[in-house]
C-alpha positions as CSV (number, residue, x, y, z in Angstrom):
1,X,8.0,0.8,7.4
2,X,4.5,2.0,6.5
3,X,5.5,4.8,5.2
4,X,8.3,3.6,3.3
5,X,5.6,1.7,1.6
6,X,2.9,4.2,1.1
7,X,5.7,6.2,-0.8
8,X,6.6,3.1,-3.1
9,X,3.0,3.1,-3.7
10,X,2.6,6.7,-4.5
11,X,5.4,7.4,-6.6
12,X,7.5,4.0,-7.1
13,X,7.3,2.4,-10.6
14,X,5.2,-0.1,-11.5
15,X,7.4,-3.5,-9.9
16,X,7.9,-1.4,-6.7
17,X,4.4,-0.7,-6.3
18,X,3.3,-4.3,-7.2
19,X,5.7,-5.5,-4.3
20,X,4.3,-2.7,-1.8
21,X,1.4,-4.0,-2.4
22,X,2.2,-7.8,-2.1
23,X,3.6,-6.3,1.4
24,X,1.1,-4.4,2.5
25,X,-1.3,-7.6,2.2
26,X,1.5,-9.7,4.0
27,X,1.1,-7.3,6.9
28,X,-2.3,-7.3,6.8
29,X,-2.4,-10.7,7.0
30,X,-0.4,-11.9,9.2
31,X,0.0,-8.6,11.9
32,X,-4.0,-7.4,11.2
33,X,-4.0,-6.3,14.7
34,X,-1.1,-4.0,14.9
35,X,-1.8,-3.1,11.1
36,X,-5.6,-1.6,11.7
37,X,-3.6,1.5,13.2
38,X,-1.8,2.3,10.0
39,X,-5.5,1.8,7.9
40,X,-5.7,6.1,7.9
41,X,-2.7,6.3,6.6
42,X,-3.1,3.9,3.6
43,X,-6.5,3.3,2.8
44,X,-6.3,7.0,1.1
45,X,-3.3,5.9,-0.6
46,X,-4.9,2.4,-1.8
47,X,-8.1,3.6,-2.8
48,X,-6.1,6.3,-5.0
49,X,-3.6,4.4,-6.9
50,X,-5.9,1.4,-7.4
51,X,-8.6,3.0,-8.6
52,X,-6.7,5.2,-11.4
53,X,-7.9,4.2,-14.7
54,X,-4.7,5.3,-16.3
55,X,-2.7,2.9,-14.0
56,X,-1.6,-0.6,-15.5
């Protein structure tokens, strides 16, 4: 599932990756334990996409 939504954050248009991200933070928040194992796998990812200045 993780990496279903690292690739709708990576490549998916803009109302996928705005719902990946609305379900990353749902994870986050309400699994945090089980999710701090996936954090090398999308912190990269996060930190890429939303810090792209040609992003909307």
């Amino acid at each position: 599932m993780v990496e279903v939504l690292k690739t709708q954050i990576q490549s998916g248009a803009s109302p996928s990756r705005i719902i990946a991200l609305g379900w990353v933070h749902h994870l986050f928040e309400c699994l945090q334990e089980q999710m701090v194992a996936h954090i090398d796998v999308l912190f990269p990812t996060l930190f890429r996409v939303l810090s792209d200045p040609t992003d909307e």
